[in-house]
N, C-alpha and C positions, 0 to 999 in steps of 0.2 A: 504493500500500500504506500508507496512510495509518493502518491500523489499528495496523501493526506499524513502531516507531519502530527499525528495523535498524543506522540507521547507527551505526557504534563511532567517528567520530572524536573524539569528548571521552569519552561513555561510560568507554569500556576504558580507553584510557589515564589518565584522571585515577582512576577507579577502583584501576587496579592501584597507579600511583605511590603515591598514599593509603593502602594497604593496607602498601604493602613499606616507606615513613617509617614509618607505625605500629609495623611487625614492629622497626624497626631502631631505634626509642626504645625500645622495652620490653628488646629486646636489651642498648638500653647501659645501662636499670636493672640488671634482673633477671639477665641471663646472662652466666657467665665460665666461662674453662678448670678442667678438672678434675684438680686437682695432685696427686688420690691421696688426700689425707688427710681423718680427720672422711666418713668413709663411713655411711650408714644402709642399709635394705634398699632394692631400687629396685624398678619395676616388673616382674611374672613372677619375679625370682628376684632370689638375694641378688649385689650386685654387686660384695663384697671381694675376691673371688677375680681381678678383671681389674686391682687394683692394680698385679701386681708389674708386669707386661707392659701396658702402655697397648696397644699395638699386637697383640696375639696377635688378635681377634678380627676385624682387619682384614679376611683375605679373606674372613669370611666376611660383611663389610659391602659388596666391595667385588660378590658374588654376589648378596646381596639389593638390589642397586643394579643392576646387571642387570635383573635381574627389572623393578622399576620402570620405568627410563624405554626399554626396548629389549624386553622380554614384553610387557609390555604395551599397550604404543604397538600395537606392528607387529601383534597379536595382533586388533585391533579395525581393521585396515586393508582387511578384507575388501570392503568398502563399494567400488564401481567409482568412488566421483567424491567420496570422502570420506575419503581419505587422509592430504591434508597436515593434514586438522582431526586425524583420527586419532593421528597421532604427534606432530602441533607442540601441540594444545591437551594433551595428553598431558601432554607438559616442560612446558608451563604449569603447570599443575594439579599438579605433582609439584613443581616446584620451591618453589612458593608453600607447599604442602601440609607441605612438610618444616620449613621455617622456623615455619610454625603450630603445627605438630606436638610439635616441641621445646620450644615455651612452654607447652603445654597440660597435656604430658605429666610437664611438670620441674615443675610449678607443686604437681603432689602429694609433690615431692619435695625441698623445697629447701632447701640446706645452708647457715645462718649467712646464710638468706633469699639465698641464692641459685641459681639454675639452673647445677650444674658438668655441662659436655660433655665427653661422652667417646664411643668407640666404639661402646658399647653403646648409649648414648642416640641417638646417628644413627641405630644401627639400628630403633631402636624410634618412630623421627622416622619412617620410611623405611615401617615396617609401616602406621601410620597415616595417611600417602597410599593405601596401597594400599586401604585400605576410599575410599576416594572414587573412585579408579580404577576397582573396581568398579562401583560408583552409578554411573559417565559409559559405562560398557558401557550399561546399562539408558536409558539418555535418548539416546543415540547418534545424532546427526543430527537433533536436533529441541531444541537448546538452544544457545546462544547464550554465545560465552566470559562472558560479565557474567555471566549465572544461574548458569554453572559456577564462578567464583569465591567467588559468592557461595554456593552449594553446600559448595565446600570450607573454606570456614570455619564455617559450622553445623556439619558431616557431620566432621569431627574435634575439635568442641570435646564433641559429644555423645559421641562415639567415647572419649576421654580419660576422661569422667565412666563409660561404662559399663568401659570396660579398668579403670579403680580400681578400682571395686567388686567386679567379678569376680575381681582378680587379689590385692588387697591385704584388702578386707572380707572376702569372701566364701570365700578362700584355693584358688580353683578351678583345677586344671591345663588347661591350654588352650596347652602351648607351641609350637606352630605353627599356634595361632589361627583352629583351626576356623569356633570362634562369634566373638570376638570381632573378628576381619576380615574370615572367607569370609560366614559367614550375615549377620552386621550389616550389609557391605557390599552383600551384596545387596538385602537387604529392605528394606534404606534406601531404594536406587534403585527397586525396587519400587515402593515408596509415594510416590517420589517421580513414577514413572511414571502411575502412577495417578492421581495430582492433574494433570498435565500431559497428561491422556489427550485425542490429536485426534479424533474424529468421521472430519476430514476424509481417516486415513489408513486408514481402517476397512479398504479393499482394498487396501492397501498404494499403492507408490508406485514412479514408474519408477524412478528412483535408487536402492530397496532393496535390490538384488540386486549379486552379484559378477561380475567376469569371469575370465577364466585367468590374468593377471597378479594381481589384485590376491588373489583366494585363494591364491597363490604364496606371497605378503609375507605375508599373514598366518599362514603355515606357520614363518616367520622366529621371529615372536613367539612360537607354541606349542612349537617346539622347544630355545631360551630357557629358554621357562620350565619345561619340563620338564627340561629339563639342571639348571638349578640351584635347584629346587626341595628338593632335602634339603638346601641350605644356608638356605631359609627355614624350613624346622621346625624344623632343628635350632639356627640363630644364639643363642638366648638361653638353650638348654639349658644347664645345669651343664656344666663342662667335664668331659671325661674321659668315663668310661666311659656315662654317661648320654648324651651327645652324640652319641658314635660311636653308641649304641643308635638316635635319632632319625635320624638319616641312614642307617643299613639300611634299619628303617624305610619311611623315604620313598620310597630307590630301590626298596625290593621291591613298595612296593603301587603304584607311579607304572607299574612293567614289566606289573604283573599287568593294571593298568586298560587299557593299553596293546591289550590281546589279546580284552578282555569288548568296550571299542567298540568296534574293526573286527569284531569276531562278530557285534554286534549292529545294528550298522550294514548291515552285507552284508544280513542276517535279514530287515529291516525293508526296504529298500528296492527299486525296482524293479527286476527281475532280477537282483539279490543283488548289486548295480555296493557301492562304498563312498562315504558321502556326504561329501564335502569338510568342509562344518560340524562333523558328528561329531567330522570326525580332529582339525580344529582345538582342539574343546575338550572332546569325554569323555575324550579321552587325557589329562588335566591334573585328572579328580575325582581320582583317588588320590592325589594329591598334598595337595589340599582336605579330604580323608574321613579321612588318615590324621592328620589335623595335632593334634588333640587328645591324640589318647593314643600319639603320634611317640615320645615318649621313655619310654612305660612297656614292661616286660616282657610285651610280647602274643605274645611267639614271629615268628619269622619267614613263618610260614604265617600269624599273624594280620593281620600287615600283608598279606601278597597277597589274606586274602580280603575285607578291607577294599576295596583295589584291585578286587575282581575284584567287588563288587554295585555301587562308584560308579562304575566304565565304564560297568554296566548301566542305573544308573537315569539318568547323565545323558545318554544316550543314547535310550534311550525319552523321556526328559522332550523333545528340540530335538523329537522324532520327533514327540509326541503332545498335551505336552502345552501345549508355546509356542500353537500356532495355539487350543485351548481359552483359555490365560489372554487373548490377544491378543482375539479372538470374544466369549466369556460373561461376562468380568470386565474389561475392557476396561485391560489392562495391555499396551503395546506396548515388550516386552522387545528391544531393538535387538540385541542382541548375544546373549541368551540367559543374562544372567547367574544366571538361577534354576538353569538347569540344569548350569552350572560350578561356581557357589561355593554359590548359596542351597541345593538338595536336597544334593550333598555336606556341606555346613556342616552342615546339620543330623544327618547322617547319622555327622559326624564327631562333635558331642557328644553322641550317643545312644553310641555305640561307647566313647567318654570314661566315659561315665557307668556300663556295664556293666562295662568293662574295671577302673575303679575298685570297682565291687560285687565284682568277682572277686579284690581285693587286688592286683593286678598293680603299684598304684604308691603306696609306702610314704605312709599320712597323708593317705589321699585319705578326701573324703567324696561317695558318691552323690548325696545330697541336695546338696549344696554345688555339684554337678557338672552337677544338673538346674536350679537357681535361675540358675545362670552361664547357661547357654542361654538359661533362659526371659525372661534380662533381655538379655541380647544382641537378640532377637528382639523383645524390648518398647521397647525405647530404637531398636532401627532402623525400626519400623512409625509409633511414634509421630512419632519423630526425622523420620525422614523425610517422613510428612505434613505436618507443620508446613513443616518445608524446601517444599518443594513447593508449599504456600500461597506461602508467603514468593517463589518463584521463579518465582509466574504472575502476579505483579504487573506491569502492563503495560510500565513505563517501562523493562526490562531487553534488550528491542531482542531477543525470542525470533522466531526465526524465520516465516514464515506457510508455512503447506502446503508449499505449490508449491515452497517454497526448502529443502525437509527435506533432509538427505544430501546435502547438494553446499556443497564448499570455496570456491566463487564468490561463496558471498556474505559470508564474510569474509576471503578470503585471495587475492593476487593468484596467479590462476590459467594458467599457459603455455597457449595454445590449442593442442590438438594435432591434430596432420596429418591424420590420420582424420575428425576431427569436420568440419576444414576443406572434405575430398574431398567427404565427406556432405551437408554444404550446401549448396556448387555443384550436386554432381549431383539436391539436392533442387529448387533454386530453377530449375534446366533443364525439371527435369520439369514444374514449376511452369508455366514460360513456355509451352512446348508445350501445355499444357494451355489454356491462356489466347488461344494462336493458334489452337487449334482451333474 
């Protein structure tokens, strides 16, 4: 395989070590504790109000940290022979992400020139992992820790400059970040799938597919992260009555999605059985759809039927329209994240944008509301092709075909008992064949 330089023994590691010295000199310039005092506004909302209480916002950090390394991980584990990449590159990518994230994010923010950490800012460290986690759904077994590192350092510094604009220029509500982490995150990896697109897996590939355990685990991650799901819409809401609004909210449109996919699931599939994929991730668009306009007054029926069209479309989308984009446009969405986060996300600031035209949230402007989308979506197509360029560059040790979806070729893998059985009884048959 000479085409494909795989091995990571210098690669990764002098890579990462490089990256985490860099993060931890900028650290000992730019970043210090945040003592409370000399407060400005911060990202999404104003942040005096978490003086008095350094810690009040805690659990709801310690829920969106959930989400991160244990939703998500386990949630893309469905893969039969791509597991330990699943959750261990995962904490990779999250851990590194978070540290990025915090310098990128503070850098529009900094007090007496410097980066003060607090609660709030982990969390918003913690959001902008999650648009990369999405991206690594859409490449899923066909990239290589190097490319993914180097992913998540593009894919949140772009991320940083579009959440400013949207959140501080632009003055756009999005606080559980429809657009600025379901749809960007997706269409980043999108486009990054696109540049990355193989020929060689045109018919898919044997490793593609799940077995009974491993769509198990990954029921682990979807129920996660629908569990704590209205504490990611709601985390940066104003506290008080606007907060508790964002977390009804989420629970009511997360229950209602809950009911639209297995309806539609049963509808669509053969003799009305429920399709495992579906349950794993249209039960999670309500969550994605309602995250925009989480904390405005759309009534509690507005948020279920919110929930109740993102069951439907991301459920028609694994159903109809993965195998089209994979086919005609040659996007090979590994995990399906268009129809989790990308058709949700969008779905969630059009709903933003109406739900604002109907006054529902004091100071909003529609216009303001559609420029926040249309740049979310422009910085993740663009952003992400570039990325994408930049991540087929040969010397990154990206996988070849044949080694797509399988932990073996970067992670030392237990041989298991079955495979072992399978062997033997193949190379028997082998031999009988051979004496005959």
């Amino acid at each position: 395989m000479p085409a494909y330089a795989t091995n990571m023994r210098l690669k990764f590691p002098i890579l990462a070590l490089i990256l985490e010295i860099i993060t931890i000199i900028l650290f000992a310039v730019f970043v210090d504790y945040d003592d409370g005092k000399g407060h400005g506004h911060d990202s999404h909302s104003n942040e005096t109000h978490h003086e008095e209480k350094p810690m009040d916002l805690y659990p709801m950090f310690q829920d969106v940290h959930v989400m991160i390394f244990i939703g998500f991980g386990f949630l893309m584990t469905f893969l039969k022979r791509y597991g330990f990449s699943s959750v261990g590159i995962n904490l990779l990518l999250a851990a590194f992400g978070l540290q990025w994230g915090l310098l990128m994010q503070g850098v529009w923010h900094l007090v007496d020139g410097k980066i003060k950490i607090n609660i709030f800012k982990i969390i918003n460290a913690d959001f902008s992992t999650a648009t990369v986690l999405i991206s690594f759904g859409a490449v899923l077994g066909k990239t290589s820790p190097v490319q993914l590192l180097i992913m998540t350092i593009l894919e949140i510094t772009i991320f940083s400059i579009n959440e400013h604009l949207v959140a501080t220029v632009l003055e756009a509500n999005d606080v559980g970040a429809s657009m600025i982490i379901h749809a960007y995150g997706a269409y980043f990896g999108l486009a990054v799938a696109r540049v990355l697109y193989r020929p060689g897996l045109r018919n898919g590939h044997e490793n593609e597919g799940s077995v009974y355990h491993s769509d198990l685990f990954a029921m682990i991650g979807t129920v996660f992260l629908w569990m704590f799901w209205p504490s990611f819409n709601s985390a940066i809401a104003d506290p008080g009555l606007t907060q508790l609004t964002a977390v009804i909210n989420t629970y009511l449109s997360l229950a209602a999605c809950v009911l639209s996919a297995y309806a539609i699931s049963s509808l669509v599939e053969h003799k009305g059985k429920l399709d495992m994929v579906h349950i794993q991730n249209a039960t999670l668009a309500g969550g994605v759809a309602v995250g925009t306009c989480a904390d405005m007054n759309i009534g509690p029926f507005g948020a279920m039927l919110i929930g109740l069209v993102a069951g439907i479309i991301s459920t028609l989308g694994f159903k109809f329209l993965s195998p089209i984009l994979a086919s005609s446009v040659g996007i090979q969405d590994t995990c399906g994240v268009h129809n989790l986060h990308g058709m949700p996300g969008i779905l969630g600031g059009l709903a933003g944008i109406v739900a604002v035209s109907l006054g529902k949230k004091e100071g909003g402007d529609p216009v303001m509301q559609a420029a926040a989308l249309a740049s979310s979506l422009g910085f993740a197509l663009v952003g992400g092709a570039v990325t994408g360029f930049i991540m087929k560059l040969p010397f990154w040790g990206q996988p070849p075909d044949q080694n797509c979806y399988d932990d073996s070729l970067y992670w030392e893998v237990p041989e298991e008992e079955d495979e072992n059985e399978e062997s033997l009884a193949h190379a028997d048959h082998s031999k009988n064949k051979a004496e005959v």
